[in-house]
MIMI-614833 format. One record per residue (C-alpha): x negated, y, z negated; residue in one letter. Coordinates in Angstrom, 1 decimal, padded with zeros to 4 digits, always signed. Last residue first. Layout:
N
X_Y_Z_a
...
//
This chain:
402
+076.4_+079.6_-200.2_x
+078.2_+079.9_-196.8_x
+081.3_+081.2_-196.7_x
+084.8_+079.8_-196.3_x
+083.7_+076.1_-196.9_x
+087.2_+074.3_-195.6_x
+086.2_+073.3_-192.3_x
+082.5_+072.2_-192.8_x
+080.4_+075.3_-191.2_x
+080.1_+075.3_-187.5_x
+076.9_+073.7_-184.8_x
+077.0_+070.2_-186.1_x
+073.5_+069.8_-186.6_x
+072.3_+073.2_-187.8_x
+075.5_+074.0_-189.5_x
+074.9_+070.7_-191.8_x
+071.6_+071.2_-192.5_x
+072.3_+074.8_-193.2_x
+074.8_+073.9_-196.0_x
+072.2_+071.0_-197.3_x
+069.3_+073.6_-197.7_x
+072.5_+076.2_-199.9_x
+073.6_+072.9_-202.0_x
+070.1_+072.3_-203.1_x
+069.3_+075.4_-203.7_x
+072.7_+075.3_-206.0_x
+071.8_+072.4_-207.7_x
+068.4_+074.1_-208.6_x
+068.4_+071.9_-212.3_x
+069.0_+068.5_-213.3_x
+070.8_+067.6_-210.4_x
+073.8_+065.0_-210.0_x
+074.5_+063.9_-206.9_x
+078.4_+063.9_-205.5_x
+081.0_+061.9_-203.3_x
+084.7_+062.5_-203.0_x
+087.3_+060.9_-201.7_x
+090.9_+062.7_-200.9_x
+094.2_+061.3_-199.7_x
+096.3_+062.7_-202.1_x
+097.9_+065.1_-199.8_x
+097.0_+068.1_-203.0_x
+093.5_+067.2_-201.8_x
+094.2_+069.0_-198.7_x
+096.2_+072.3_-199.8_x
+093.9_+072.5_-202.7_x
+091.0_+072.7_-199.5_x
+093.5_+075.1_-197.2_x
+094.1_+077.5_-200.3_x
+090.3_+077.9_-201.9_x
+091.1_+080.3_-204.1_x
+091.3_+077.3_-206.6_x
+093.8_+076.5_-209.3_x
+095.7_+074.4_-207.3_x
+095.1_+071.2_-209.8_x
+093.1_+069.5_-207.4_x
+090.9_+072.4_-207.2_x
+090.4_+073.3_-210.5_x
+089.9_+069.4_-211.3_x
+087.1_+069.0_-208.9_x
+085.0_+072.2_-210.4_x
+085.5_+070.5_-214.2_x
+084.1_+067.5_-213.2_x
+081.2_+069.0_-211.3_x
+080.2_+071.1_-214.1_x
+077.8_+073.8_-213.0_x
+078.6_+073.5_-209.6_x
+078.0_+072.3_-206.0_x
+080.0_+072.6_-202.9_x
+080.1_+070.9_-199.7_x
+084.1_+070.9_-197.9_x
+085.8_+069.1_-195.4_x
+083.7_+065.2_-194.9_x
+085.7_+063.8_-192.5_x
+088.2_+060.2_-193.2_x
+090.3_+058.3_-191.0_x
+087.5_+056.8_-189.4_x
+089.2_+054.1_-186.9_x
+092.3_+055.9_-186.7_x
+089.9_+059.4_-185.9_x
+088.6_+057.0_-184.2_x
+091.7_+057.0_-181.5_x
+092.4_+060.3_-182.0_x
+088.9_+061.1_-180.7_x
+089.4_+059.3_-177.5_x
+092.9_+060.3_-177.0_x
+091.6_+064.4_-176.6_x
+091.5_+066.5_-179.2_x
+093.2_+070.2_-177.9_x
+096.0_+069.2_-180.1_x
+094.8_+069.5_-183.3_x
+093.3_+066.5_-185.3_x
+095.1_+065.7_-188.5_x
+092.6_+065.8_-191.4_x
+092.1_+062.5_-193.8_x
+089.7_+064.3_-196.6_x
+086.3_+064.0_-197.8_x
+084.6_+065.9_-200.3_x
+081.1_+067.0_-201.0_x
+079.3_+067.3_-204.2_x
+076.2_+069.2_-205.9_x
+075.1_+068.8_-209.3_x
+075.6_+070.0_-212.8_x
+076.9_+067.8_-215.6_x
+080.4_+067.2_-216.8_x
+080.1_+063.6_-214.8_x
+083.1_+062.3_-212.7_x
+084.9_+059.7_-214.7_x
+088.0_+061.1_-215.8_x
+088.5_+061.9_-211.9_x
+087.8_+058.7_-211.2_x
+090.8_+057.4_-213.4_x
+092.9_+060.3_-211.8_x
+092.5_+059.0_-208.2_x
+089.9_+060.7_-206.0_x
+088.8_+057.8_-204.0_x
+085.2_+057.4_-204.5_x
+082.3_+057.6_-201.8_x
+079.2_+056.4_-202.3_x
+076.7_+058.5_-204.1_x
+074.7_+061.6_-202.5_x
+070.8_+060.8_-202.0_x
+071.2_+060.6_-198.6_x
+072.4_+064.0_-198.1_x
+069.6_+065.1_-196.3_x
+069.2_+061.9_-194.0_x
+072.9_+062.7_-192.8_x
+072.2_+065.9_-192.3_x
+069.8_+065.6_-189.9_x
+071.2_+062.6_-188.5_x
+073.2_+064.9_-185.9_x
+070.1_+066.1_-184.2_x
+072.1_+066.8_-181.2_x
+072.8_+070.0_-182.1_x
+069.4_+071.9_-182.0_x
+069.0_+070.8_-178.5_x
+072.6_+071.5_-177.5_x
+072.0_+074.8_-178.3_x
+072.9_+076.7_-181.5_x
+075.9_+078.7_-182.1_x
+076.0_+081.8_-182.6_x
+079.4_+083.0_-181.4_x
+077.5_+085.5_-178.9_x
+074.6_+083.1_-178.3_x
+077.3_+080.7_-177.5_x
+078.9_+083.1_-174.8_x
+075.4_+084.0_-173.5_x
+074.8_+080.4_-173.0_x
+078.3_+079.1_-171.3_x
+077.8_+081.7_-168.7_x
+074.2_+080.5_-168.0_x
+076.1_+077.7_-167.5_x
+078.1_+078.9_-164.8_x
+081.9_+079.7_-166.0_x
+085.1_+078.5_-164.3_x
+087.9_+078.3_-166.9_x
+090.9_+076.1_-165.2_x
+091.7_+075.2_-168.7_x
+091.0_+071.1_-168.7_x
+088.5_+070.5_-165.9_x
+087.0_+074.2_-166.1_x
+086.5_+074.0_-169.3_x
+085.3_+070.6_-169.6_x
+082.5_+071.2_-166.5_x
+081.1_+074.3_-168.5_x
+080.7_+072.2_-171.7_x
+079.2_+069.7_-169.7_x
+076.8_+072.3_-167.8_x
+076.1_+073.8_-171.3_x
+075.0_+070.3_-172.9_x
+077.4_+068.2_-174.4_x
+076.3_+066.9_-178.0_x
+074.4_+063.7_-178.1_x
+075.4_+060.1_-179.5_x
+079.4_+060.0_-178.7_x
+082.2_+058.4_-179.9_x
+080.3_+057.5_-183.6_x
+083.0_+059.3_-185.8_x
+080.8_+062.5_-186.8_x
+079.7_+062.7_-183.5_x
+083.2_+062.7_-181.8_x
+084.7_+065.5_-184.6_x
+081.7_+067.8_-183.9_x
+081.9_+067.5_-179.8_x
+086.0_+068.7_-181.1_x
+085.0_+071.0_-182.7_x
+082.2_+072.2_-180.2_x
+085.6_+072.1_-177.6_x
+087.8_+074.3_-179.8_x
+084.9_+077.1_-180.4_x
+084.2_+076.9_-176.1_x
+088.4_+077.2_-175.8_x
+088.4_+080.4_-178.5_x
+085.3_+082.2_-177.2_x
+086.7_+081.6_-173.4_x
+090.4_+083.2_-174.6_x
+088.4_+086.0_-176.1_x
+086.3_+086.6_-173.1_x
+090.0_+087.2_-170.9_x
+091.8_+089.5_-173.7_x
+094.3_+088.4_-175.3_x
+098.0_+089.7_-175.9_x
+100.3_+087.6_-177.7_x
+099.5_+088.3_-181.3_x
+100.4_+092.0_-180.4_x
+104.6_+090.7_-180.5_x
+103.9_+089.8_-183.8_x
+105.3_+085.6_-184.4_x
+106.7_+084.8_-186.8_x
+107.4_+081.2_-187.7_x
+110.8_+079.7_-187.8_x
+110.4_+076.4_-185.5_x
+111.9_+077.7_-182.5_x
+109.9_+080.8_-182.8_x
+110.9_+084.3_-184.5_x
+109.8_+087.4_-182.8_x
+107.7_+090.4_-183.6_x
+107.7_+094.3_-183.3_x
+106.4_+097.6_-184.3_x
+103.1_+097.5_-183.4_x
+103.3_+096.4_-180.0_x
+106.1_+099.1_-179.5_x
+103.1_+101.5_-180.4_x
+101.0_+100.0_-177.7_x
+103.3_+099.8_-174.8_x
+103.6_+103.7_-175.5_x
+100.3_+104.3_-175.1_x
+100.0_+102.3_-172.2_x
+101.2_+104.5_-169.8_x
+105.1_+103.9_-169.0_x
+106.2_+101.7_-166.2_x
+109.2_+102.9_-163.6_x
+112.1_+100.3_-163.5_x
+114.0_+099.4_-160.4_x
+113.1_+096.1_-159.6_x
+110.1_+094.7_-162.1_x
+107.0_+094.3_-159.9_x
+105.5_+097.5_-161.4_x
+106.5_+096.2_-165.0_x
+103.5_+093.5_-164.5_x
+101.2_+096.5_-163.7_x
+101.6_+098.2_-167.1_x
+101.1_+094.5_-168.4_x
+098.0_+093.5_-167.2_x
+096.7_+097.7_-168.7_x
+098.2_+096.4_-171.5_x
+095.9_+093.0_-171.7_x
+096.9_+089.6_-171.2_x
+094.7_+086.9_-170.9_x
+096.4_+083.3_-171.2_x
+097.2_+081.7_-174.7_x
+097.5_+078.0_-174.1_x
+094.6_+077.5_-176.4_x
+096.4_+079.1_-179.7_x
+098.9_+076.1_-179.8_x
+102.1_+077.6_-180.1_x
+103.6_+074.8_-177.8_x
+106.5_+076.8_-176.5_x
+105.5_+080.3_-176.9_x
+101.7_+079.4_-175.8_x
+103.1_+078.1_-172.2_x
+105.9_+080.8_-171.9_x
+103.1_+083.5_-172.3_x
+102.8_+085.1_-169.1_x
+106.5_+085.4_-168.5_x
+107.5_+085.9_-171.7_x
+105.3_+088.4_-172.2_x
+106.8_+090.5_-169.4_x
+110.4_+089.7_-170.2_x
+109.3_+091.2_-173.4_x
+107.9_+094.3_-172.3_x
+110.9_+094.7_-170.0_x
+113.4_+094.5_-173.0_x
+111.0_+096.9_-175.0_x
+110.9_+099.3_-172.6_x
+114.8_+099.1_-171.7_x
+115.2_+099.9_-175.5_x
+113.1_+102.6_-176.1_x
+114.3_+104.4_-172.8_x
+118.2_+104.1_-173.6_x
+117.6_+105.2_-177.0_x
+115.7_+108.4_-175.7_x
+118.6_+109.0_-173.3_x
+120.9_+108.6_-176.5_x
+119.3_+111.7_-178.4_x
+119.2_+113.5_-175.5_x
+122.6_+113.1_-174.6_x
+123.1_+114.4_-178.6_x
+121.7_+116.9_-177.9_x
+122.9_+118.1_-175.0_x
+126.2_+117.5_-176.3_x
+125.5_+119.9_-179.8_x
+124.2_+122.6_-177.3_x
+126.9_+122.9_-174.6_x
+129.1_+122.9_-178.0_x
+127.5_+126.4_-179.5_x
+127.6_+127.4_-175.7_x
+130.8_+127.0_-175.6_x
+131.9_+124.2_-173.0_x
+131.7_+123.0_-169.3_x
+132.8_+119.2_-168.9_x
+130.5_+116.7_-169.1_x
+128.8_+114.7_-166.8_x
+129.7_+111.0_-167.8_x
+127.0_+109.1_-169.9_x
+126.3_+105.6_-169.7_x
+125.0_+104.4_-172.9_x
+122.4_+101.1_-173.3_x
+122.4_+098.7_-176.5_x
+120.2_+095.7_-176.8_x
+118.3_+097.1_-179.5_x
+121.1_+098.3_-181.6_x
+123.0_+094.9_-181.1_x
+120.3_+093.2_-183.4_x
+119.1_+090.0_-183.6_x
+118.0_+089.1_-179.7_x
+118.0_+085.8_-178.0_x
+115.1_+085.3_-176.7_x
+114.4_+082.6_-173.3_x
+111.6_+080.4_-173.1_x
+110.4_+078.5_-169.7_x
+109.2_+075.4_-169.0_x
+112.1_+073.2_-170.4_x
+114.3_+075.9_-171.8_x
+112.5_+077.0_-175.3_x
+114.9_+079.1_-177.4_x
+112.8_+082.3_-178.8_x
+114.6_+084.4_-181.8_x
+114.7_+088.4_-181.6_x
+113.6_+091.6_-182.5_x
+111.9_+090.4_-185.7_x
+110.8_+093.9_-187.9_x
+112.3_+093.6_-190.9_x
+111.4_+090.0_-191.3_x
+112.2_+089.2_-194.8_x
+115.7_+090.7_-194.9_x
+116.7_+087.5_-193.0_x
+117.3_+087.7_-188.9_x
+120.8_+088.7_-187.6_x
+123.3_+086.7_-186.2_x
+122.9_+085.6_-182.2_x
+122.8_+087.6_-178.9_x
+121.8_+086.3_-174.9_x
+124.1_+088.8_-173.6_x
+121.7_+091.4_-172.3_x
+121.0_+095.0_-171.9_x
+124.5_+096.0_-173.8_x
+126.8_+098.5_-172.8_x
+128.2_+101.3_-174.7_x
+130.5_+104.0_-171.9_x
+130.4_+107.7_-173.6_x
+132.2_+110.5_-171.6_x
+135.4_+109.7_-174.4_x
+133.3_+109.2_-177.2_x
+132.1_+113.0_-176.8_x
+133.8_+114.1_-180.4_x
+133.1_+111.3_-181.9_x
+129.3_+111.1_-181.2_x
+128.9_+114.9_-182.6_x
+130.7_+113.5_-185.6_x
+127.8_+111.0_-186.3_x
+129.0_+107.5_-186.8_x
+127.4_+106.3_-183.4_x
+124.3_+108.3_-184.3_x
+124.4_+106.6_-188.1_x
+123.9_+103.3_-186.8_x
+121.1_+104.0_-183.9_x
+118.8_+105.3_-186.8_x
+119.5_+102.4_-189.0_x
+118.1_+100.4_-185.9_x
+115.0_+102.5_-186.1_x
+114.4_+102.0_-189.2_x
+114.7_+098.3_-189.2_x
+113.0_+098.2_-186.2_x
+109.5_+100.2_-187.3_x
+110.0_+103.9_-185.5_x
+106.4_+104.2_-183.3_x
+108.3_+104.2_-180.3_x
+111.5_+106.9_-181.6_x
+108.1_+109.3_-182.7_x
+106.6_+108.7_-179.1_x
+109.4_+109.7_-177.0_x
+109.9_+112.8_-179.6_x
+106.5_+113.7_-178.5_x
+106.5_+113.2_-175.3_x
+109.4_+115.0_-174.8_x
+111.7_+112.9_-171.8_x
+110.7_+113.7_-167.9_x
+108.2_+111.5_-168.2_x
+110.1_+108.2_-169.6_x
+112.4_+107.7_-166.6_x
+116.3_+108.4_-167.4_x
+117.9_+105.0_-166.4_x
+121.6_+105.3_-166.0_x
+121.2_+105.3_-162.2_x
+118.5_+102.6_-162.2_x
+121.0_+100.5_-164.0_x
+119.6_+097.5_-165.1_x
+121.1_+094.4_-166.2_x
+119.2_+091.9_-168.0_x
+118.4_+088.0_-167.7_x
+116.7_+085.5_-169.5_x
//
């Protein structure tokens, strides 16, 4: 994307009130676009229309976003490696040149100077938030184009305040006011989601907690399915990250980041028949069709449920391919009263469990259960830590433990 500047109709931020600076930064768009509106239908705008030139900061321009999302600046068009935006609203692409004007009253000296001031402080909120975005589309053209969360680099505001030094011409603010446009603002991707303009910054150890959590998902995905026998130790953990994401950390590295996350060592991990010898006494699986589900027993007990999941896309070939083999992962261990009745509130959507109703509502579910007499959910709570103890995470769709 591309954008004129003018470093002659540029006022730099410093000069400007601070406060008034921040209150236009801190406007949400919507309101601050209404705000640009009623200037240009103000009389004081009238009357010095002729020492006014309107130009706009860039012509990459399209229709305006739904009333749903108020604050969406702009829509991204991926361009091979790069992502351009094409903005949504003319009022935030607008920039004023300003002729000197001619000596007055001093009743009319006032009214111009404030409304000059009153467009200077447009000009500046607009050319900061066009170089803050060309800023995080530079750094984050990889994550805008695949959206997956790994491709997210680090990014801070003090990374950005020194970005904008590079940019020709244009004198960067202090981070404050980065901040508060931060909050204000999103864009639309390609495929309609929102996106909040702070969703893209990220610090560096928050990038290496994400990538280590992806990779023991994925360690968790190849045990399940046979691929591998052990879980990778630190140094293999280490050697992934750097061989996929260019991460270099020493193992010790590796072990203060997993104490951090809490999860267990590769020791405690690689018992993966733990859990399997505690739920032996579960049933086979059953498809769950509507005549099972008339069978399942009204009687407490505990249960766990299987789904087909679609692996994401830091899974390598290997997994996908046994993922094929073994399309289904056990996704959820629960236990209730009344197992029948528990299954049917979730198939039916009436649980509060949105990513699990979500699942079975595919129709690809199997279920397996044990009926219990008494201390199901005892049962259900040694089984839980069974299962985090060998495969270092919760199942994917039990929010909290029991």
């Amino acid at each position: 994307m591309t954008f004129r500047q003018s470093a002659a109709s540029r006022l730099a931020p410093h000069v400007l009130s601070a406060i008034d600076l921040a209150r236009i930064l801190s406007l949400p768009l919507d309101t601050y676009c209404k705000h640009v509106r009623q200037l240009e239908r103000s009389a004081e705008y009238s009357a010095c229309a002729h020492m006014i030139q309107k130009h706009s900061l860039t012509s990459l321009q399209e229709t305006a976003p739904p009333a749903s999302l108020p604050s969406c600046i702009g829509r991204l068009h991926p361009r091979g490696a790069t992502v351009q935006v094409h903005f949504l609203h003319p009022e935030a692409i607008r920039l004023y040149r300003i002729d000197a004007p001619p000596r007055q009253t001093r009743t009319a000296d006032i009214t111009q100077a404030r409304l000059i001031r009153n467009l200077h402080l447009i000009n500046s909120r607009n050319e900061l938030t066009h170089a803050l975005i060309r800023v995080l589309l530079t750094h984050q053209s990889s994550y805008l184009t695949s959206l997956n969360p790994a491709d997210l680099q680090p990014l801070g505001l003090q990374d950005i305040v020194e970005a904008m030094q590079h940019q020709s011409g244009y004198t960067p603010p202090d981070v404050s006011r980065i901040s508060r446009l931060l909050r204000t603002l999103s864009v639309i991707s390609a495929t309609g989601q929102d996106i909040p303009l702070r969703a893209l910054l990220m610090q560096q150890h928050v990038r290496h907690e994400a990538q280590l959590k992806a990779l023991i998902a994925e360690e968790r995905l190849l045990l399940l399915n046979g691929a591998i026998v052990t879980p990778w130790s630190d140094s293999k953990l280490s050697q992934h990250l750097k061989n996929r994401h260019g991460i270099l950390l020493t193992r010790r590295s590796i072990g203060a980041l997993r104490q951090r996350l809490g999860i267990p060592d590769y020791r405690h991990r690689c018992d993966s028949l733990d859990y399997l010898s505690a739920s032996h006494t579960l049933g086979p699986l059953l498809p769950l069709t509507p005549a099972n589900l008339a069978k399942l027993p009204e009687h407490p007990g505990v249960y766990e449920i299987w789904s087909a999941m679609t692996p994401g896309s830091n899974t390598s070939a290997q997994v996908n391919q046994n993922l094929t083999k073994y399309c289904n992962s056990m996704i959820y261990l629960g236990s209730s009263a009344n197992i029948r009745a528990r299954i049917l509130s979730h198939t039916r959507g009436h649980s509060r469990n949105a990513l699990l109703s979500a699942l079975l509502l595919q129709g690809k579910a199997q279920i397996r259960f044990c009926v219990l007499d008494a201390n199901w959910r005892h049962v259900e709570r040694v089984l839980y830590q069974a299962y985090c103890s060998s495969f270092g995470m919760r199942p994917p769709c039990n929010r909290i433990s029991p």
